[in-house]
C-alpha positions as CSV (number, residue, x, y, z in Angstrom):
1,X,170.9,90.4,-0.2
2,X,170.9,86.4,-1.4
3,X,168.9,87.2,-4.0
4,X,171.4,90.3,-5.3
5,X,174.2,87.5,-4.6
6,X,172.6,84.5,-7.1
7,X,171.9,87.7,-9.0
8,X,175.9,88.1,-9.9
9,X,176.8,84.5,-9.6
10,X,174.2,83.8,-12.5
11,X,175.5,86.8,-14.1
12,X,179.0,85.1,-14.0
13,X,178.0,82.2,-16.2
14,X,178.1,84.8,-19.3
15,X,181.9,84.4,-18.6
16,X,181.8,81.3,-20.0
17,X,180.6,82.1,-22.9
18,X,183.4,84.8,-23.6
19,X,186.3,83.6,-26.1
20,X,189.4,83.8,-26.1
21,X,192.1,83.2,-28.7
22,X,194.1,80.4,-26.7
23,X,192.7,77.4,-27.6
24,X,192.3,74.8,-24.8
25,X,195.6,71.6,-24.4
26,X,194.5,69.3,-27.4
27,X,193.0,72.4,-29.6
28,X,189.3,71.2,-30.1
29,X,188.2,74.8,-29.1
30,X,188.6,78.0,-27.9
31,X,189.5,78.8,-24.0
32,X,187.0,80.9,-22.4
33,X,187.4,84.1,-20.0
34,X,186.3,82.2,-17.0
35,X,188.6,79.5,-17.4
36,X,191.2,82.1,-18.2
37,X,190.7,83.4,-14.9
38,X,190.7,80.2,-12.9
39,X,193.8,79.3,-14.6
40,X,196.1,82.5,-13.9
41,X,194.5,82.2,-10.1
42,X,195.7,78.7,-10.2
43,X,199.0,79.7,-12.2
44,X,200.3,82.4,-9.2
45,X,198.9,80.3,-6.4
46,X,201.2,77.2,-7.4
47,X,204.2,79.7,-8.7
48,X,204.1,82.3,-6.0
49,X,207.4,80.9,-4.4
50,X,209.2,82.4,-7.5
51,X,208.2,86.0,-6.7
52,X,210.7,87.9,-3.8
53,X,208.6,90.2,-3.2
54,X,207.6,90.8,0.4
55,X,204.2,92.0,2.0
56,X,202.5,90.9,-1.0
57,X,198.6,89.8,-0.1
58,X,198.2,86.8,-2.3
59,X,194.8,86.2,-1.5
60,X,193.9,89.5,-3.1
61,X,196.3,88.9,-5.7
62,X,193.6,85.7,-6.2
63,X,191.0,87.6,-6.1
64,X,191.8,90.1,-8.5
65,X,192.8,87.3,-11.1
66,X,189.5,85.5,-10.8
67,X,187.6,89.1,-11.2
68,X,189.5,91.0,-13.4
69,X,188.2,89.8,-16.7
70,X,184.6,89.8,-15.5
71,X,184.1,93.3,-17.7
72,X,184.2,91.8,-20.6
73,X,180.4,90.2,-20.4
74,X,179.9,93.8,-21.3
75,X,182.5,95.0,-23.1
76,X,183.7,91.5,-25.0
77,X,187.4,90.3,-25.4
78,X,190.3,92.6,-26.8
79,X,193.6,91.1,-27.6
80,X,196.6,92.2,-25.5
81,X,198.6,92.8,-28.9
82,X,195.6,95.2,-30.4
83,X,196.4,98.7,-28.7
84,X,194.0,100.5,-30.7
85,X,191.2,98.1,-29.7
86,X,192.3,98.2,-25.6
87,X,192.2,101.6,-25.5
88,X,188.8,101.8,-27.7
89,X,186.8,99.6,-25.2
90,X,188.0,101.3,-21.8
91,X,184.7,103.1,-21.2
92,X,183.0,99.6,-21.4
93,X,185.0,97.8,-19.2
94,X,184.8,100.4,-16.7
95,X,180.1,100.7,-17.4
96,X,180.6,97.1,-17.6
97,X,182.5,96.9,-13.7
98,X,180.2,99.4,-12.3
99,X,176.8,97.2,-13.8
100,X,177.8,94.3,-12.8
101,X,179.2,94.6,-9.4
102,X,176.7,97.1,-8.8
103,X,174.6,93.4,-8.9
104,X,175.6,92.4,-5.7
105,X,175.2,93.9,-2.2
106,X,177.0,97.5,-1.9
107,X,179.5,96.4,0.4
108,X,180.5,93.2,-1.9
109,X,179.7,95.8,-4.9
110,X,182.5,98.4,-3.7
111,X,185.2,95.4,-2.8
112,X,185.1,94.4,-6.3
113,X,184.9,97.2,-7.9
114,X,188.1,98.7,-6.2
115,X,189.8,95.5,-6.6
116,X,188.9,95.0,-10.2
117,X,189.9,99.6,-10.3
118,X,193.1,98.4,-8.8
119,X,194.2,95.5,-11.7
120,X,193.5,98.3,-14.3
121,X,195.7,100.6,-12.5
122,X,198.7,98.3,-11.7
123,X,200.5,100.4,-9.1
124,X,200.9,98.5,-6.3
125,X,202.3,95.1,-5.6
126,X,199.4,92.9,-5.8
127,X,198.3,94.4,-9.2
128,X,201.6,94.4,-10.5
129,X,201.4,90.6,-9.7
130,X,198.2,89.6,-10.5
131,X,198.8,91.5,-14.3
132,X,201.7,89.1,-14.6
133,X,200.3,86.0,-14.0
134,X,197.6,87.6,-16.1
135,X,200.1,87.7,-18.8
136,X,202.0,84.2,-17.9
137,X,199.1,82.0,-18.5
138,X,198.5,82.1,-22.2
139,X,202.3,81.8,-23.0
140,X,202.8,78.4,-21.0
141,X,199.2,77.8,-23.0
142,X,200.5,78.8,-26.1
143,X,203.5,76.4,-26.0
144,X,201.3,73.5,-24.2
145,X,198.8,73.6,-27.6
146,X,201.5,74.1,-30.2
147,X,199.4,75.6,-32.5
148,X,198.8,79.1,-33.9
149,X,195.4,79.4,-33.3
150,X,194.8,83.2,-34.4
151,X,195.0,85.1,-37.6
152,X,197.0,88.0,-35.6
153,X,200.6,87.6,-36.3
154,X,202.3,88.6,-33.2
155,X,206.2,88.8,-32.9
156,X,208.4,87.7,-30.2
157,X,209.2,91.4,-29.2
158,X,205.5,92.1,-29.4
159,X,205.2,89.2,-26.7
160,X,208.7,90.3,-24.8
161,X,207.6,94.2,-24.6
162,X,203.7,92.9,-22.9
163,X,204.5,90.5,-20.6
164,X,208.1,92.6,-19.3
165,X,206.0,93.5,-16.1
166,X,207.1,90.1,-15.2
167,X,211.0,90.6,-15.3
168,X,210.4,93.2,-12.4
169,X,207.8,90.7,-10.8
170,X,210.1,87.4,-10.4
171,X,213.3,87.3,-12.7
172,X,213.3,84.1,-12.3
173,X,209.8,83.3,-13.9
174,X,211.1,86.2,-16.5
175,X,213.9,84.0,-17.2
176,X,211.7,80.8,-17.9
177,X,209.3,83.0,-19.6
178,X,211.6,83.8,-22.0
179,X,212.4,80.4,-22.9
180,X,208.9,79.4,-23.7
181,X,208.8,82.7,-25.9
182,X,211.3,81.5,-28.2
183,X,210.2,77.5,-27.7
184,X,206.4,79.3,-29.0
185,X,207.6,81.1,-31.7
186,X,208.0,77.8,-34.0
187,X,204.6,77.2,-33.6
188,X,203.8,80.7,-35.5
């Protein structure tokens, strides 16, 4: 079983190597999906006051943010604004969840898996959070770095219309959202 375990924990450090098209605060490189992950875990732990929701579990709301991108040291990195491309690498993701959770120790194997199955679906509370916060974390990056740091054009209803889960999450992080939203869009 410990050697499944450093099995998937090594496998983890491909993560890292995953880019993203948020730079990093000072703009010297691209973020990666690990930190990506950390950060939107970090992101609903310190704003989870703002959501009203009761009965929500936010420990698996955490966990589901720090695995949910782990697919993608299969199936790469697809931008949120690129439907065609989303929809194009779904049977990856989902080979990619079942190889490399299938790494670890069933029981671990099956936890992750169904959380990871859960994010995708966002149907119930925890998902629905943990895909906001998902979406949160590279506005408030976007405005921290100031720069456009993509060739993709993206409009500020394109941004409005992805990250709306959040005005039925916390309207008042909707609110705020907004604001950044318009505060990013001179940086475009």
């Amino acid at each position: 079983m410990f050697e499944q375990s450093l099995c998937f924990i090594e496998e983890l450090e491909k993560l890292k190597k995953i880019e993203r098209m948020n730079l990093v605060l000072g703009g010297e490189r691209r973020e990666n999906s690990a930190e990506h992950s950390w950060h939107s875990a970090m992101t609903l732990w310190v704003l989870k006051r703002y959501i009203p929701w009761e009965d929500v579990d936010y420990d698996k709301v955490i966990r589901m943010l720090l695995i949910h991108d782990i697919v993608e040291i299969d199936a790469g990195d697809v931008s949120l604004y690129d439907d065609a491309g989303r929809l194009a690498v779904q049977s990856a993701e989902q080979k990619g969840a079942e190889r490399i959770f299938g790494l670890l120790p069933e029981e671990e194997g099956k936890e992750m898996l169904a959380l990871w199955e859960e994010f995708e679906a966002c149907e119930t509370k925890e998902a629905k959070v943990a895909r906001a916060m998902d979406g949160f974390q590279p506005v408030v990056n976007y405005l921290l770095v100031k720069k456009r740091h993509h060739d993709v054009v993206v409009t500020k209803e394109q941004v409005m219309e992805k990250k709306a889960l959040l005005k039925e999450v916390s309207p008042f992080l909707w609110e705020k959202l907004k604001t950044m939203i318009e505060e990013s869009a001179a940086y475009v």
